[in-house]
Every structure is written in structure tokens, then in C-alpha cells.
C-alpha positions in Angstrom: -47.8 138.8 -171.0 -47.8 136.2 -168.4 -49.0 132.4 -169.8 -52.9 132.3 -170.3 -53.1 129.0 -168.1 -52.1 131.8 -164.8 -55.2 133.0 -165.9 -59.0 132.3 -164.4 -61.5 130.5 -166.6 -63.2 133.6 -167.2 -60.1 135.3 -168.8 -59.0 132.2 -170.7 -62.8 131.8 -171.9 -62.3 135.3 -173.3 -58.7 135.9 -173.9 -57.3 132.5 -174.8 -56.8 131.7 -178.3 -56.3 134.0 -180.5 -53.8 137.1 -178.9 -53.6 139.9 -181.4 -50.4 142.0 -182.2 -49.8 145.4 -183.2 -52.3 146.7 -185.6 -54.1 143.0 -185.8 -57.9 142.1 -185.9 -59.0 142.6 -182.1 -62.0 139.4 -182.7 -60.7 136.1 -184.2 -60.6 136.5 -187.9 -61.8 133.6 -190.2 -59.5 132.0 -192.5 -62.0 131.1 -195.1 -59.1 129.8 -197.5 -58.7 126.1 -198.2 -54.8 127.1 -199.4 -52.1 129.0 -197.9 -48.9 130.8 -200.3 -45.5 129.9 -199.9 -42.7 131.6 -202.1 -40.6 128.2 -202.1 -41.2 124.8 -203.3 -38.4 123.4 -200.9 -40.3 125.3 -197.9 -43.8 124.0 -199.0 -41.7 120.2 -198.7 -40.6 121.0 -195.6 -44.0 121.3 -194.1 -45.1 118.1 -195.5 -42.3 116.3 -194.2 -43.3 118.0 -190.9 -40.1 119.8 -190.2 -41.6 123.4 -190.0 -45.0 124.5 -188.7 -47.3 126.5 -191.0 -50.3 126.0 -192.9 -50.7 124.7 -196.3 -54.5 123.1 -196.5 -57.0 123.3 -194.4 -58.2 120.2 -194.0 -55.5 119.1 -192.3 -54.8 122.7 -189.8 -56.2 126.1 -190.3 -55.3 129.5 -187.7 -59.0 129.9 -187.1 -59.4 126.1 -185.7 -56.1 126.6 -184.2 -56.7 129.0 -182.2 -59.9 128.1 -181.2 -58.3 124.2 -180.0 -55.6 126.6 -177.8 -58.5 128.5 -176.0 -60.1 125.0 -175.1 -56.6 123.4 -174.4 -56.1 126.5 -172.0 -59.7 125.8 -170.3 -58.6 122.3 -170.1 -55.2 122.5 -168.4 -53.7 120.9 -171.6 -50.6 120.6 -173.7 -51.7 120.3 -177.3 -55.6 120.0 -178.9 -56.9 119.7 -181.8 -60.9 120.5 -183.3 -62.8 118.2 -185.0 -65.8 118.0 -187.1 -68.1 116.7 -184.6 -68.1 114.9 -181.4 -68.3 112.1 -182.9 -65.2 112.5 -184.9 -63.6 113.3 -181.7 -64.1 110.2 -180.1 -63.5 108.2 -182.8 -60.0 110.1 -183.5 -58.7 109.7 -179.7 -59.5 106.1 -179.6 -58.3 105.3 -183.2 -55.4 107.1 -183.4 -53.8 104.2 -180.3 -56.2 101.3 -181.4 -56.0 99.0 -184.5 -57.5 96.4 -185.6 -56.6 93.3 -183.6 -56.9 95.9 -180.6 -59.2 96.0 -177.7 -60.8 98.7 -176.1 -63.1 99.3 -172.7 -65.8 101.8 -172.5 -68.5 102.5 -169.8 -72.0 101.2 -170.4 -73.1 104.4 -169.7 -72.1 106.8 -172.8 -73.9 108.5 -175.0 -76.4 106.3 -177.7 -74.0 107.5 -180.6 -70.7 106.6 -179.0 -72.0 103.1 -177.7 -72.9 102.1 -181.4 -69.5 103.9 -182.8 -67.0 102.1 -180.5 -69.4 98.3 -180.2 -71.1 98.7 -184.1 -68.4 100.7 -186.4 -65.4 100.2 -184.9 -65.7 96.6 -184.4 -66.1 96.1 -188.3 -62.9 98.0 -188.4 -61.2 94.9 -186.2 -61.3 96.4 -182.8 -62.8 94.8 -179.6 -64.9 96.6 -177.4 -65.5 95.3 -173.6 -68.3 97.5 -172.2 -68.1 97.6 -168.4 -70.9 98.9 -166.2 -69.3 102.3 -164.9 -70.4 101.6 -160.9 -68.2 98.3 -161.2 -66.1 96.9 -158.8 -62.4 97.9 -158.9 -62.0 94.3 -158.9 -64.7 94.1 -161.9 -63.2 96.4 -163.7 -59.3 95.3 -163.3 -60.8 91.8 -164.9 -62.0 93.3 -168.2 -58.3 94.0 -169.5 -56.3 92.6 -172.1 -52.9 92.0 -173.6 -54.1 94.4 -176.3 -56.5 96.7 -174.1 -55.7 100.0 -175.6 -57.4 102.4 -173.9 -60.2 103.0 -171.5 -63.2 105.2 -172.2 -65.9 106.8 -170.7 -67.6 110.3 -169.6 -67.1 112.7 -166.8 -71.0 112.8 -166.7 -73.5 110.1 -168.8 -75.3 111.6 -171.3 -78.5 110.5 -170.8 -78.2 108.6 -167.3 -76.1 111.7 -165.4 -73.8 108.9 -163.7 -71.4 110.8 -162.4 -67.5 108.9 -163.1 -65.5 107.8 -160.4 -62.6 109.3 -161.9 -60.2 107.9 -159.3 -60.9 104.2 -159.9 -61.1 104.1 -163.5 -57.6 105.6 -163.8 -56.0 103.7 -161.5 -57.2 100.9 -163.2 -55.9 102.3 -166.7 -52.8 103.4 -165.2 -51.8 100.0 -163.5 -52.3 98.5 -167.5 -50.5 100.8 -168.9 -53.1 102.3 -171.0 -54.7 105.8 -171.1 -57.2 107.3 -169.7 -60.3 109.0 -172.2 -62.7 110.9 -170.9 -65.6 112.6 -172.8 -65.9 115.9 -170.6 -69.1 117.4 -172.7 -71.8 117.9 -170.4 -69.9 119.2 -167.2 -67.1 121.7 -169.7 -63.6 122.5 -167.8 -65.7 125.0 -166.1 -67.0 122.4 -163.1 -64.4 120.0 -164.3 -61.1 119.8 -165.4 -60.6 115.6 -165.9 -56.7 116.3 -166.4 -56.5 117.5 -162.7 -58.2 113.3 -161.4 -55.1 112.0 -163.7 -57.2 111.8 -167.2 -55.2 111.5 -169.8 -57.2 112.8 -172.9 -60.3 114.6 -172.7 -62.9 114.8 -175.9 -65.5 117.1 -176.1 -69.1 117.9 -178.6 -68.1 121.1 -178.8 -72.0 121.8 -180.3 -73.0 121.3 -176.8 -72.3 124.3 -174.2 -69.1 125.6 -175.2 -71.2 126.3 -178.6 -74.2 127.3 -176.4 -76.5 128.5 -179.1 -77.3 125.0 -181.6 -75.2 127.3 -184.2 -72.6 124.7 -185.3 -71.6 121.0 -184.8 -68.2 120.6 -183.6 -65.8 118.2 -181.8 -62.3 118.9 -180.0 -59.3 116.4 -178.4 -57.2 117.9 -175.4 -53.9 115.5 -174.7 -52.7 116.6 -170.9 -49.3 115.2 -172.3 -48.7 113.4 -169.0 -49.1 109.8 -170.5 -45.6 108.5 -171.2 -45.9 106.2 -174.4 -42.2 105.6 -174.4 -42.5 103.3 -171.4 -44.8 101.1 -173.7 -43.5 101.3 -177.2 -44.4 97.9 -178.4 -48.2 98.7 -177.4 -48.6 102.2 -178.6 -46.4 101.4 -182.4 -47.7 104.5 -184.1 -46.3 107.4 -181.5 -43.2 105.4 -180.7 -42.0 103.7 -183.9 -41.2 105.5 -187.0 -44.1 106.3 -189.7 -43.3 105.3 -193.1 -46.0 108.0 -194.5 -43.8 110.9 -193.5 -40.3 109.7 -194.3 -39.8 107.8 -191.1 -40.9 110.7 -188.4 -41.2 109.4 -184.7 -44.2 111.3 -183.2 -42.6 110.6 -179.3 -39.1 111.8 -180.5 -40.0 115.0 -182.6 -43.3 116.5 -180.5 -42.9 115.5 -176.8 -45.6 116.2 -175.3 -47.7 117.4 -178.1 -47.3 113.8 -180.0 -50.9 112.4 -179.5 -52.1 115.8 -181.3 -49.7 115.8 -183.9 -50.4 112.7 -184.9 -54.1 112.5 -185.3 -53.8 115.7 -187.1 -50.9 114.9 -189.7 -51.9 111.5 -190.0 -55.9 110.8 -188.9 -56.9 114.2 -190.1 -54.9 114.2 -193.4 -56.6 110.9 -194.4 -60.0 110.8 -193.0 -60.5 114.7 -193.1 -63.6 115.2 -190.3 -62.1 119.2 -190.5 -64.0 121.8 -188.5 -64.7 124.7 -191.0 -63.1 127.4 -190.0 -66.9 129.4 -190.3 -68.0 127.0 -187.0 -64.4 127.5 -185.5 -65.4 130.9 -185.2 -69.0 130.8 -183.8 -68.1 128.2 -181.1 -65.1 130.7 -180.3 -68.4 133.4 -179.9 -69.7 130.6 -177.6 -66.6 130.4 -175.4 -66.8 133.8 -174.6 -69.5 133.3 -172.2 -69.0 130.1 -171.2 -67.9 130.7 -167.5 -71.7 132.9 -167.5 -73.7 130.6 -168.9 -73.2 127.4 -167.3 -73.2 128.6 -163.9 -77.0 129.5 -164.7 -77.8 126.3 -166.5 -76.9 124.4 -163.2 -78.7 127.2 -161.1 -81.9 126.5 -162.8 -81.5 122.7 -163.0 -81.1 123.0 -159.6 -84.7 124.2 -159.4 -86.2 122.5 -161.8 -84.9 119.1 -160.5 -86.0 120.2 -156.8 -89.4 120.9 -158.4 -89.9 117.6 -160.4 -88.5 115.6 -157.4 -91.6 116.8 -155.6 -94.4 116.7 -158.2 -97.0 113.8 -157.2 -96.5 112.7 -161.3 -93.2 112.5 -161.5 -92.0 108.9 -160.8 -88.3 109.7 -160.6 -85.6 112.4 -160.6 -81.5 111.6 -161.3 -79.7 115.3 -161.3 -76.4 114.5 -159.3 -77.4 118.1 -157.7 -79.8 116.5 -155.5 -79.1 115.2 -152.5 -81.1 111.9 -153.2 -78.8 111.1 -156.2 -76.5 108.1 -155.7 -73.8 110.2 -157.5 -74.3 113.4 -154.9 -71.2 112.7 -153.2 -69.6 112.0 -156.0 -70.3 115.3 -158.1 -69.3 117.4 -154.9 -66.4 115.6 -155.2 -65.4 115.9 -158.4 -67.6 119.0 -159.6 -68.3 120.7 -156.4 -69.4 123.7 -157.9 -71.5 122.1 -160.2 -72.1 119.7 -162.5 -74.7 120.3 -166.0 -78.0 121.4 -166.8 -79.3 118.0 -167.8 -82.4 116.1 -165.9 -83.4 112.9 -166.1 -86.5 111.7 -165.0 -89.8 110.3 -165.8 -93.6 110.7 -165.1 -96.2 108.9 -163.9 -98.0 106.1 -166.6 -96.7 104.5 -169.8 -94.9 105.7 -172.8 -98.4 107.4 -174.1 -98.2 109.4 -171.0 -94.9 110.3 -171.8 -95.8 111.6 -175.5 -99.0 113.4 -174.1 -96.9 115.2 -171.6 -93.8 116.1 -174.0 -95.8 117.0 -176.7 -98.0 119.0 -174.4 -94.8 121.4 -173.3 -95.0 124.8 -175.1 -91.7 126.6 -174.3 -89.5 123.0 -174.1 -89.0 122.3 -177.7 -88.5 118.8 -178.7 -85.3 118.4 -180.6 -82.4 116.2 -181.1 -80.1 118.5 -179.3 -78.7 118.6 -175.4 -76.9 121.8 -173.6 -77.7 125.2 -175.4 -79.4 128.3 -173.9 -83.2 127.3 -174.7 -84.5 124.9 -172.8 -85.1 120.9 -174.2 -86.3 117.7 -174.4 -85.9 114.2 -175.7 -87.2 111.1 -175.0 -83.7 108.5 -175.2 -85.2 105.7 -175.9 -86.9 106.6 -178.6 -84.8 109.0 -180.5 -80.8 109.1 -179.6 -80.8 105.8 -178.1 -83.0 103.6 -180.3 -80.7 101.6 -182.2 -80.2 99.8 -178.4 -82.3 96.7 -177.3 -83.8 96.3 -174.1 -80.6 94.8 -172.4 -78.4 97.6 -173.7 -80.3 100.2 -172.5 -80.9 98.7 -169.4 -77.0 98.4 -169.2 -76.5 102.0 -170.1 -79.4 103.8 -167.8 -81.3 104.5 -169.9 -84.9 103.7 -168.6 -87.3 103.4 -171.4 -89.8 105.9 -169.9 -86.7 108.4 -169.6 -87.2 111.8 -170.2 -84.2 113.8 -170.6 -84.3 117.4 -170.0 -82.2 119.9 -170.6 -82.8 123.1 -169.0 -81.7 126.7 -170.3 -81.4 129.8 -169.0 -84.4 131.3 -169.5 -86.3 132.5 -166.4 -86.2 129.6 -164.4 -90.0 130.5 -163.2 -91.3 130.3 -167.5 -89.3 126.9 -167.3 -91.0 125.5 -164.0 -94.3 127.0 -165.4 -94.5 125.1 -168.9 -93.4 121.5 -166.8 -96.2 122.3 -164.9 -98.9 122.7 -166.5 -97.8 119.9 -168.9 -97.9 117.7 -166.2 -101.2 118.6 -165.3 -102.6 116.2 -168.3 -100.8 113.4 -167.0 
């Protein structure tokens, strides 16, 4: 069977991962086991010492997650991933895993409320510097912001709330010509209208509960490493993959994994001790979820499409950003990057005060208001009040989010029903 990467999204969506023999399961089984049997103490050693693959506890590596992690490294264009309890955990594992305290990190203004306070909040108790850099910077702006002991460089393919749309070829150029990699948070656009690895990303994160889930059925996180960055060329800088690690018997990740390294490492090491495991029961419903990945979000852009083109001209609707229209600042952009596509997220807010915003959310009948983004029923939220909130006025200025902000995020039900229920919710504006 030829390699599943020679393979279109569709196929890999359906056939990656898990490739039964002879007589096996024909659907992904669930290992629901926290153990696995060996008949020999010295081979049990040997896969603690790393020397063997295999499976011995689950928290650190089970075939379910496993093979789930291959389907989305496949959809990626990868060389190793790995699945994580939550998005969260994902981005916290890719930047921590090359980052210590005494470090320094960048991110773009623009991420996601939860990420923002992880990375400025969390990690900085944990010793690490974070520079926030406003993500339609100057190259010469952003070339300023690095350090001796920059790490890393972080941001999203698409801002969740504020849809900026990343100029992927500035911000890794900029990485590259520190020597640092390149993180990208590819959630809201999936490999499906963009695949980071092929602007020179070097590790993509993704909330996994988003679309590749589809349904709201389980919270998940995964980490794809391209395996392009060379950490050898900056061993001093990057200590952990390129010097050996006391904790398994002096094992050089760079040395013994090649291009799978990164992974290895956050698994045996970030994994074993901090433990933010994907059960293998949500392993296996967002593998349901991949299945009909390459159907789904085609239709949750074709309706955004709509939808935005209808809001855009509605006489209460103040503004519109959806990177599909062409009086978006990041049109050009997206048809660069994403051409055939980008999400099914809207931003955009009515006429009036907050009130008016309330009146007209709460007002929406087939829109449900939840704390959730990107799943096949349409939804909405209101940033600055819910996943944005622990921000102050100057942070959310710097992260677009507008404190009026609606964000919308529109499923694929009959576009008309969706237009329909904005409508006549607008109507008491």
C-alpha cells in the first residue's frame, strides 16, 4: 500500500490512522486499558529506558491516541504528533517542552483569550517571558522583539476571535533568521484550507474539540512536528533535545529519534510528568469526527460565506470581519494562504450598546449561546464577556477583540434557517 501522505485529504481523513490487518477490527478499536502485558521484566525495562517502542501505560502513549495523532500528522504533512488532553495542553506542551524558566517567548496579540492568559499569566509564574507583538507588525517591528533567550514564536493561522488572517511568510522568516521555531495554532482553518508546514511552520497545535471533533462530543488537543527544524545547529539554545537527559539514563532526543525528537520528547518526558492524556474514549470520537472532515468544513465556509454577505448588508449591523469578504483587510491574504477557504467563524457587531447586543443574542432561537466555537450547530458568544474577560480594555484592544464583538460561528444547517433566526433577531435591535 502506497504511503497515506500520496493520498488526498479525503482519503487520509478516512483511511489514515489506524490500517487494519488480516482478520483485524475494520473501525478503530478503543484501548480502554490503563496497562499493557509483557512476559519479561528486562523487556518492560527496555521500554522505559526508551530503547523499544510499545506500550506500557497509558498516560504516557496508548494505540487508540496513537493512531488517531498519525491520521492528523498525515492531514498535516507531518513527521511525528502526538494528542493531548485539550488545546490547551497543546499549546502549553509545544512551547514548554523548548522554553524554561529564564526563557523568553513571542506570541501574537491576537490569540485566543485562553492562550493569551496561559503564555502572559501561567507561564510567566513558571519563569518564562512573554513579548506579545501585534500580528500586522512591521517586519522591522517584529525582528526588534527578539532575544538572546527568545525561544520560540507563536501565534495562529487564523485569530480566534478577531479572524486575522497570519502572514505566515513574515513571521517565519523572522523566527528562522533567530534561530527559533515557528508555532502555529492551526484550529480554526484544519489542514483542510491550510496546511502551515507547507509556509515553513515548524509545529502546528491544534483544539482538536473544534472541527476535527465537529460535534461538541469531546475536548481534545494534538501537536504535529514537520521535523524540518534542525535543533542540532543550535544545541546550546534548545539543551533538552540536544543534550543528554538525566531522567532516562542519559538519552539524546536529536541523536536517537531524528526527526520525530520534538514528539518523543514531550511525550516520554512532558507527558510522563504532567499527564494532560487524551482518553482513549475521546481518541476515538474525534477519530468519528475526522471522518468527515473534508465534508464538513467545506460547508461551514459555504454558509459563512452567506451569512457574512448577509450581515455585511443589514442596516443594524455595524461591522463584518470574515476574511471571505472582499472588504476584509485579510482577503488577500486568506486567498493567499487558504484560497479555498478559510473557517466558519464571523465576527461582527450590531447597531447600539452592549444591551443591544444581549437583546439581540439572547433573542436568537436556533443560535445557541455557548462557550464553544466550530461544531456542526450553529453559535454564538459574546468575547468580551465570556472567553475573553479576564483582559482589560488595552488587551483587548490589542488582541481585536472589540468589546461589542459578536462572534459567530456558523454550522451547517440550512444556511436559509441560519440567515432566518439572525434576522428576525435583528429586527429588535
Amino acid at each position: 500500500m502506497k504511503p497515506m501522505n500520496e493520498y488526498g485529504k479525503g482519503t487520509r481523513c478516512i483511511q489514515g490512522g489506524w490500517q487494519p490487518k488480516n482478520g483485524e477490527a475494520r473501525v478503530l478499536p478503543i484501548y480502554q486499558s490503563t496497562t499493557f502485558k509483557y512476559e519479561s521484566t528486562e523487556q518492560m525495562g527496555r521500554l522505559f529506558d526508551l530503547e523499544e517502542n510499545g506500550y506500557f501505560y497509558t498516560r504516557l502513549q496508548n494505540p487508540t491516541n496513537d493512531y488517531v495523532a498519525q491520521k492528523i500528522c498525515d492531514l498535516e504533512g507531518g513527521a511525528a504528533a502526538m494528542l493531548t488532553s485539550s488545546g490547551q495542553a497543546a499549546n502549553y506542551y509545544a512551547v514548554f517542552n523548548i522554553a524554561s524558566a529564564g526563557d523568553h517567548v513571542i506570541m501574537s496579540s491576537s490569540v485566543y483569550g485562553g492562550t493569551f492568559n496561559l503564555l502572559t499569566v501561567t507561564m510567566k509564574r513558571m519563569g518564562i517571558e512573554c513579548t506579545v507583538i501585534d500580528p500586522d507588525c512591521s517586519p522591522e517591528e517584529l525582528d526588534a522583539v527578539f532575544k538572546e533567550n527568545t525561544k520560540c514564536v507563536l501565534a495562529e493561522s487564523i485569530a480566534n476571535p478577531a479572524l486575522v488572517v497570519l502572514d505566515f511568510d513574515k513571521f517565519v522568516s523572522a523566527a528562522h533568521a533567530h534561530g527559533v521555531p515557528m508555532i502555529v495554532d492551526n484550529t480554526f482553518p484544519t489542514p483542510i484550507n491550510c496546511r502551515p508546514f507547507e509556509y515553513g511552520v515548524d509545529i502546528v497545535t491544534h483544539s482538536t474539540t473544534k472541527y476535527m471533533d465537529g460535534h461538541a462530543m469531546a475536548v481534545g488537543g494534538c501537536i504535529v512536528d514537520s521535523g524540518n527544524f534542525d535543533w542540532t545547529k543550535y544545541p546550546d539554545k534548545f539543551p533538552g533535545l540536544c543534550y543528554p537527559d538525566d531522567s532516562y539514563h542519559g538519552v539524546t532526543y536529536t541523536e536517537r529519534f531524528g526527526k520525530a525528537a520534538f514528539i518523543t520528547k514531550a511525550t516520554a518526558q512532558l507527558m510522563r510528568d504532567l499527564g494532560s492524556i487524551q482518553s482513549p474514549q475521546n481518541a476515538f470520537l474525534l477519530n468519528v469526527g475526522l471522518e468527515t472532515l473534508h465534508l464538513r468544513v467545506p460547508r461551514h465556509c459555504e454558509n459563512a460565506q452567506k451569512v457574512a454577505e448577509f450581515l455585511e448588508n443589514h442596516p443594524k449591523v455595524k461591522w463584518v470581519e470574515y476574511p471571505g469578504l472582499k472588504s476584509s483587510k485579510y482577503y488577500e491574504r486568506a486567498q493567499k494562504y487558504m484560497p479555498n477557504g478559510t473557517c466558519g467563524v464571523i465576527s461582527f457587531a450590531v447597531n447600539g450598546d452592549k444591551q443591544d447586543t444581549v437583546r439581540f443574542m439572547d433573542q436568537l432561537d436556533l443560535a445557541a449561546i455557548v462557550t464553544h466555537v466550530a461544531d456542526a450547530r450553529t453559535c454564538v458568544l459574546h468575547p468580551a464577556s465570556h472567553t475573553h474577560r479576564q483582559m482589560n480594555e488595552q488587551q483587548l484592544a490589542e488582541a481585536g477583540v472589540d468589546p461589542g464583538m459578536i462572534r459567530l460561528s456558523v454550522g451547517i444547517e440550512d444556511v436559509e434557517d441560519i440567515i432566518a433566526d439572525l434576522s428576525q433577531a435583528l429586527d429588535i435591535v
